[in-house]
N, C-alpha and C positions, 0 to 999 in steps of 0.2 A: 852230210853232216847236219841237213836243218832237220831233217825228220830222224838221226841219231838222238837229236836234243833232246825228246821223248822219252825214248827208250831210256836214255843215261841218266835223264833226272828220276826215271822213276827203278830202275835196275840198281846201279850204283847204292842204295839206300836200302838195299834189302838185310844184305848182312850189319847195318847198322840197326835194325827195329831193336832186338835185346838190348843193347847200349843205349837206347833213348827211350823204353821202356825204363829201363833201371836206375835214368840218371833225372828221367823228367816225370815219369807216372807210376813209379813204382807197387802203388796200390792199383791200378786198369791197366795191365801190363800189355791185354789187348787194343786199349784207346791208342798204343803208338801205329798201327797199321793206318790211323786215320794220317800220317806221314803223307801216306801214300794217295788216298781218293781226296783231301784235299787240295794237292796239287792237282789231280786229270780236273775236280770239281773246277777251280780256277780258271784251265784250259778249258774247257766246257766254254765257261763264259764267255773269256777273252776270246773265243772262237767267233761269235757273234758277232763283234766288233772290228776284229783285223783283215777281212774279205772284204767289206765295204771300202776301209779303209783304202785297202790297197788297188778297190778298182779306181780311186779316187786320183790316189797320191803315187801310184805305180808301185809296183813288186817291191824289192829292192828295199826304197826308204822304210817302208813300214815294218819290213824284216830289220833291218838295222836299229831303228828306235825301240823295237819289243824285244831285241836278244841284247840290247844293251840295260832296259828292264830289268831284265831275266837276271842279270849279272848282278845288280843293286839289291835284288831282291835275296839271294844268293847271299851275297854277305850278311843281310840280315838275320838271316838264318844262321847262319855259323856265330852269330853270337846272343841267339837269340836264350834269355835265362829261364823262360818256361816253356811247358807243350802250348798251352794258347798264344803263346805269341810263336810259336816256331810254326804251325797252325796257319796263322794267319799270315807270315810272312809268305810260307809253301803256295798259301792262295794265290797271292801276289806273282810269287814265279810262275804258278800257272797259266796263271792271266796272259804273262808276260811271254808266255813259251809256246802260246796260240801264235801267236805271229810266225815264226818259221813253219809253225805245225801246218796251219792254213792255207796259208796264202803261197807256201811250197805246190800244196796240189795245186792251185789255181794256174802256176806257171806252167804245169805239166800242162792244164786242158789250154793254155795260151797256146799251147805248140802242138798239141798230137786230142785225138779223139777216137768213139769207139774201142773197137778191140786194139786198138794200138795204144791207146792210153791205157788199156787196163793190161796190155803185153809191159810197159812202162814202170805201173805201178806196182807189177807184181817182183821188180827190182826195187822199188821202193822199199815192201814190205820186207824184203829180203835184208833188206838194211835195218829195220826194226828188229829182224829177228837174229843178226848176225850182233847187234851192239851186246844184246840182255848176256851173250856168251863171256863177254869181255869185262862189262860195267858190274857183275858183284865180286869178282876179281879183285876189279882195279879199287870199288869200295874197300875191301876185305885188305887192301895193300896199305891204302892210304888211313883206313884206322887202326891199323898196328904202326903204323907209324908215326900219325900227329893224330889218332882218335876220331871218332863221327863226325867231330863241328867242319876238319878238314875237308872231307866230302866239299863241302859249298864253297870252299876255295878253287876245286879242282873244278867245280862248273860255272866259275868265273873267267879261269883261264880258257876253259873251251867256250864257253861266248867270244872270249875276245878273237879265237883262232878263225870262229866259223865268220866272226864280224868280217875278218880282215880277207879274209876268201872270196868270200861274198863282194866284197864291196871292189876286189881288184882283177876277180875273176869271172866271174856269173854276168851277160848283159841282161837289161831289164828286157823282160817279156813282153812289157805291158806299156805301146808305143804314146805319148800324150794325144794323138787322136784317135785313140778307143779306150779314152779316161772314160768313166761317167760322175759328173760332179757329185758329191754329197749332199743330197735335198731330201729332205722327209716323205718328200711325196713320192720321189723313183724310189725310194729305199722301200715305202712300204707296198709300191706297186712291183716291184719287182717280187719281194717274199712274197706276195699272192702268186705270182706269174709261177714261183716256185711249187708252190702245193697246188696250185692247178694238174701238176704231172702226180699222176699215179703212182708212178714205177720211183719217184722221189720218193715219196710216202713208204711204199713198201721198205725202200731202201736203207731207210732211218729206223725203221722198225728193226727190221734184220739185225744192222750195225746196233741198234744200242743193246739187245739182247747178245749178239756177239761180243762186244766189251767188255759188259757185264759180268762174263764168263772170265773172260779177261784179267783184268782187274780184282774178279775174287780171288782168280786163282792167284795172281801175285800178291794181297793180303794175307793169303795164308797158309801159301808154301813153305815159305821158311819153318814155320811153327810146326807143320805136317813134318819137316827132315827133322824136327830138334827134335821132340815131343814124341813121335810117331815111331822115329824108325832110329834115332838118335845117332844125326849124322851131319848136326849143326857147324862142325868145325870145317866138313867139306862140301858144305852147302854149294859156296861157290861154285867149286869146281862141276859138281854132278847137273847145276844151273846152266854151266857153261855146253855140257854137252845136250842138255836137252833146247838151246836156243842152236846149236849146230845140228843136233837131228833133224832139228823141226823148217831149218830153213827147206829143206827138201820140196813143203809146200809151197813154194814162193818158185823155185824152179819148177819144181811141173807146172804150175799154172800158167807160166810163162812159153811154156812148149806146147799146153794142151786149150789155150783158152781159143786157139786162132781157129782151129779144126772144132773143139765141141761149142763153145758159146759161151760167155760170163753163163746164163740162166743156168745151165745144166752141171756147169763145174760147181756153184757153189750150193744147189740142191743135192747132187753125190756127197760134197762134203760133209751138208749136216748130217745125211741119212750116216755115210761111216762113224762121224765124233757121237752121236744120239747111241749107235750101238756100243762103241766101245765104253761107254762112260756108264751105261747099264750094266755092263761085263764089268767096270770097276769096283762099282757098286754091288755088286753079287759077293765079288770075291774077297774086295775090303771090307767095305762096308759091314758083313756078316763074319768078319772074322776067318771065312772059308781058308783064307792063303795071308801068313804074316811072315815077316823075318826076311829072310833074302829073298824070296820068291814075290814075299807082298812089295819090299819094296822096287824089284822091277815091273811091277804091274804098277806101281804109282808113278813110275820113269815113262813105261809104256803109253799110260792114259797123258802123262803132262806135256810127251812130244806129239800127241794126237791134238793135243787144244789149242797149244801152239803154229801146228799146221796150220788147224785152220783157220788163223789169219790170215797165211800167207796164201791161201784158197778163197776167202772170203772179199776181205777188206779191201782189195784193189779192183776186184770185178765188181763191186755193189759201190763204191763211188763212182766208176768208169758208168757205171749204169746210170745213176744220179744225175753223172754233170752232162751227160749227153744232150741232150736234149735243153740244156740254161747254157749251153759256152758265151752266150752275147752278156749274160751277168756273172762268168764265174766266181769270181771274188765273192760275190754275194750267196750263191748258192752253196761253195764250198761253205763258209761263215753257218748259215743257217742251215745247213745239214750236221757236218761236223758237231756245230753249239747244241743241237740237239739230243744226238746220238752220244755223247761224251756224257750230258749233263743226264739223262735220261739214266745210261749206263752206271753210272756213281751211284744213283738213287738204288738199283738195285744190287749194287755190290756191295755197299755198306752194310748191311744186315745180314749176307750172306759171310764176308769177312769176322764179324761181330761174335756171329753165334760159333766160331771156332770152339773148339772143345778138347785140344788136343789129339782129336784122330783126323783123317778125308771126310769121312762121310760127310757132315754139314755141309762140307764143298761139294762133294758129288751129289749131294741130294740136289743142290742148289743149280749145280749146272747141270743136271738132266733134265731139269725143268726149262731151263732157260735154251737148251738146243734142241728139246723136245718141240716147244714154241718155235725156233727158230723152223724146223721143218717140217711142220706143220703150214706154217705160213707159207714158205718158198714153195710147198708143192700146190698149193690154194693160187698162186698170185705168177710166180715166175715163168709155170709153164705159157702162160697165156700170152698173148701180144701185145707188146706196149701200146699204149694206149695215150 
């Protein structure tokens, strides 16, 4: 549930972008996607600060105080009367919604490491990619019923659920004798302690180009089914099956990471998404294939990007934290705030330049997995270092 929180605040909100295009920006009908990257922007941030926190003050509290946040925030949003203040509330929840997001991995590397944390995480992911199936559903339910604003009622009641889980069910991870206090000087020696590791660095790189990917794609999916293929009213649904195809990734990696390696599962995976998203781009892009056939090649390519989260994202943290388990809090924090805020900076412009058709997106993420496997075959075959 703490890493659904993700998923649902930013899934949930998809089938609402036209209804808050047309009720709040009706003249930048694309400005409503920024819905979207200014929450993960927020989370970005608030990532920085709630791994510290939590090596500080224990697991536990600091997920409690940031998903009761998240829920304040939440309401403001549901009555908020323009897009800059809806805007700026979103920040707020994101901020607010780093708390579960972060300091959830940290409890993982409290407990398990190497290929058993990223055997772990790759059930993690699978719950990322199992909510996106449910959450524009359940948005698409709740604004036929009481309208968009309700959405941020419905992630008030799930903060309170995951609060009350948490707090009567979950023990803290994080014992008071492997606190480490809050002082400027561990904080900043430890972030070095951080980028000292190589295979960190590469890892941040990776993940924010994979986001990026990410995050365009959910900017400007919806718009590709209305626009493109005009098939707006079943958004949801054909959503829902491509986060159930796509969990697929998340179980093999979970069967195949222990035998091949994090390094090699997730250099096969860019090398397969880098070709299919060229094959997209050939046959979209150019017009080659439209109508039913175009759009199961845009179903085709959008359970391949989705995969590879569930190939990516749990081995390239497990890679990460390996090597910092004595500051994870803090390493999750500054990796995660990185890779998040990084990732937004280049999904924004990619989102933006929407035009009605894929291409802009496919342009955008061929480039951005093209980078991604280029790099992994440069860095990951090699020995950590």
């Amino acid at each position: 549930m703490l890493f659904a929180t993700i998923a649902i605040s930013i899934d949930a909100m998809l089938p609402a972008l036209p209804e808050i295009a047309a009720t709040l920006s009706p003249e930048a009908p694309n400005a409503a996607q920024l819905v979207v990257t200014s929450f993960v922007l927020g989370m970005g941030i608030g990532t920085l600060f709630t791994g510290p926190l939590s090596d500080a003050f224990g697991r536990k509290r600091v997920i409690l105080v940031g998903s009761g946040l998240y829920a304040l925030a939440a309401l403001a949003c549901a009555f908020a009367p323009n897009l800059e203040i809806l805007l700026a509330a979103r920040l707020l929840q994101g901020l607010a919604a780093a708390a579960p997001r972060t300091v959830a991995i940290a409890m993982v590397r409290d407990l398990h490491a190497g290929r058993e944390m990223a055997r772990i995480m790759s059930f993690v992911m699978m719950i990322f990619t199992i909510v996106p199936a449910v959450a524009p559903l359940m948005g698409q339910g709740i604004i036929a019923l009481g309208g968009w604003r309700a959405i941020f009622l419905a992630y008030i009641v799930f903060a309170g659920l995951t609060m009350l889980w948490l707090g009567l069910r979950q023990p803290e991870t994080l014992p008071p004798d492997r606190r480490r206090p809050l002082r400027p000087g561990d904080l900043w020696r430890g972030t070095r302690a951080v980028f000292t590791h190589r295979i960190i660095l590469v890892s941040i790189l990776l993940q924010t180009l994979t986001l990026a990917a990410l995050f365009a794609t959910l900017s400007s999916l919806q718009g590709i089914f209305e626009r493109q293929f005009d098939r707006a009213a079943t958004f949801p649904l054909w959503f829902a099956l491509i986060a159930v195809a796509s969990m697929t990734g998340s179980l093999l990696n979970s069967r195949i990471v222990m035998t091949l390696g994090m390094r090699r599962v997730v250099t096969r995976t860019y090398a397969g998404v880098a070709v299919l998203t060229l094959v997209a781009l050939a046959t979209l892009g150019t017009g080659l294939v439209s109508g039913n056939l175009g759009f199961a090649m845009q179903m085709l390519w959008a359970i391949g990007l989705f995969a590879m989260m569930g190939l990516t994202m749990g081995n390239l943290n497990a890679l990460a934290m390996e090597p910092v388990g004595h500051i994870a809090g803090l390493a999750a924090s500054v990796i995660s705030s990185l890779a998040t805020v990084g990732s937004v900076i280049l999904a924004i412009p990619i989102g933006l330049a929407f035009d009605g058709t894929a291409t802009p997106l496919l342009i955008g993420v061929a480039v951005l997995v093209g980078l991604n496997l280029i790099l992994s075959l440069k860095t990951l075959a090699e020995p950590q270092s």
